[in-house]
ROBA-22438 format. One record per residue (C-alpha): residue in three letters; residue number from 1; x, y negated, z negated. Coordinates in Angstrom, 1 decimal, decimal comma. Last residue first. Layout:
<recs>
("ALA" NUM (X Y Z))
...
</recs>
This chain:
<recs>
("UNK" 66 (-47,9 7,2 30,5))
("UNK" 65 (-51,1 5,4 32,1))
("UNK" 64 (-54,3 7,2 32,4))
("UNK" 63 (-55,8 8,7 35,3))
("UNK" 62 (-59,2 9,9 36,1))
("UNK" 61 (-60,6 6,4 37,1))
("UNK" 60 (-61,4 7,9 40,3))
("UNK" 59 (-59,0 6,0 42,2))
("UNK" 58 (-56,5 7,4 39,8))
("UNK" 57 (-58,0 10,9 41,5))
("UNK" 56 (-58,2 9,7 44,6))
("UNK" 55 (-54,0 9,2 44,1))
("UNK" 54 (-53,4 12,2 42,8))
("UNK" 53 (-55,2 14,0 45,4))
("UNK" 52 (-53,3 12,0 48,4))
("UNK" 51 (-50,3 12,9 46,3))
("UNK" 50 (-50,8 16,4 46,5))
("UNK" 49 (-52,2 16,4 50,5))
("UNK" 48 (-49,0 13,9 51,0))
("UNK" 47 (-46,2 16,1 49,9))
("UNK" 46 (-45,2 18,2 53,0))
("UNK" 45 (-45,5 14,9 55,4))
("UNK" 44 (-42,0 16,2 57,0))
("UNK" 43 (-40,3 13,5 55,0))
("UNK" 42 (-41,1 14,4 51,8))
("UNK" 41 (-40,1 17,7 52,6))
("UNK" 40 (-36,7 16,9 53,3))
("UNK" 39 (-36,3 14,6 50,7))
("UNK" 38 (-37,4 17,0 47,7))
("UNK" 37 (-34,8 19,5 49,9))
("UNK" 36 (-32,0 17,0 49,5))
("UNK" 35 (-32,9 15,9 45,8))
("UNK" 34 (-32,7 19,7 45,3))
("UNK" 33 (-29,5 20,0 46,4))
("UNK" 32 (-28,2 17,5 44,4))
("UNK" 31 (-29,6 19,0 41,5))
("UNK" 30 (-27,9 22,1 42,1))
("UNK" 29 (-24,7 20,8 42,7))
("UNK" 28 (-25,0 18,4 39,3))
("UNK" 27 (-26,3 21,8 37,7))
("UNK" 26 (-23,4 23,6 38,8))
("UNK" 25 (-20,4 21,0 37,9))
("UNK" 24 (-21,7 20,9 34,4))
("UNK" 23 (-22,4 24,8 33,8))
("UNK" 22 (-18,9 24,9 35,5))
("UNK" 21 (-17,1 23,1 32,8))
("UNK" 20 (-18,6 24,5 30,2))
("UNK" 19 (-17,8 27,7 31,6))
("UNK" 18 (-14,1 27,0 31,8))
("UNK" 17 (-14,0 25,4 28,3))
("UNK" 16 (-15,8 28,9 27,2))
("UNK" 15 (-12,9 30,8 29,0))
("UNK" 14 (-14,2 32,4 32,6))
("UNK" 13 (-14,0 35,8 33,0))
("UNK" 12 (-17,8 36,6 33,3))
("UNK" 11 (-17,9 33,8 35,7))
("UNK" 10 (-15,3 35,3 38,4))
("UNK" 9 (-17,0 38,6 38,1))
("UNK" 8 (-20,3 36,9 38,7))
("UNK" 7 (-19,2 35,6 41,7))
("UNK" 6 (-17,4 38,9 42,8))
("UNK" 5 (-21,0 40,0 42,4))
("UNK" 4 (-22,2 37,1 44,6))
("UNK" 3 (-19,8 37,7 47,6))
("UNK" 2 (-20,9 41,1 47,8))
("UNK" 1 (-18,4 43,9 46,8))
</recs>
């Protein structure tokens, strides 16, 4: 058995408190890592072509505030 089927085995058994629980712990994890990775790429230049175009294209008058 792969760690992610015993995993999912885990999850199925979980009570609904239990779940609730982890859907909360998960997305904070998740999110956490994805503020890492966002970092990460912003920091090796992987951003700047699409906010280079954003920011010609406010230059360009083709922008509107939110």
């Amino acid at each position: 058995m792969t760690k992610i089927e015993a995993l999912e085995r885990e999850i199925r058994g979980l009570s609904a408190q239990e779940l609730t629980e982890f859907r909360r712990w998960f997305a904070a994890f998740d999110a956490a890592l994805w503020d890492v990775q966002f970092e990460a790429d912003v920091a090796a230049g992987k951003l700047d072509a699409l906010a280079n175009e954003a920011l010609a294209e406010h230059r360009a008058g083709r922008s509107r505030k939110l």
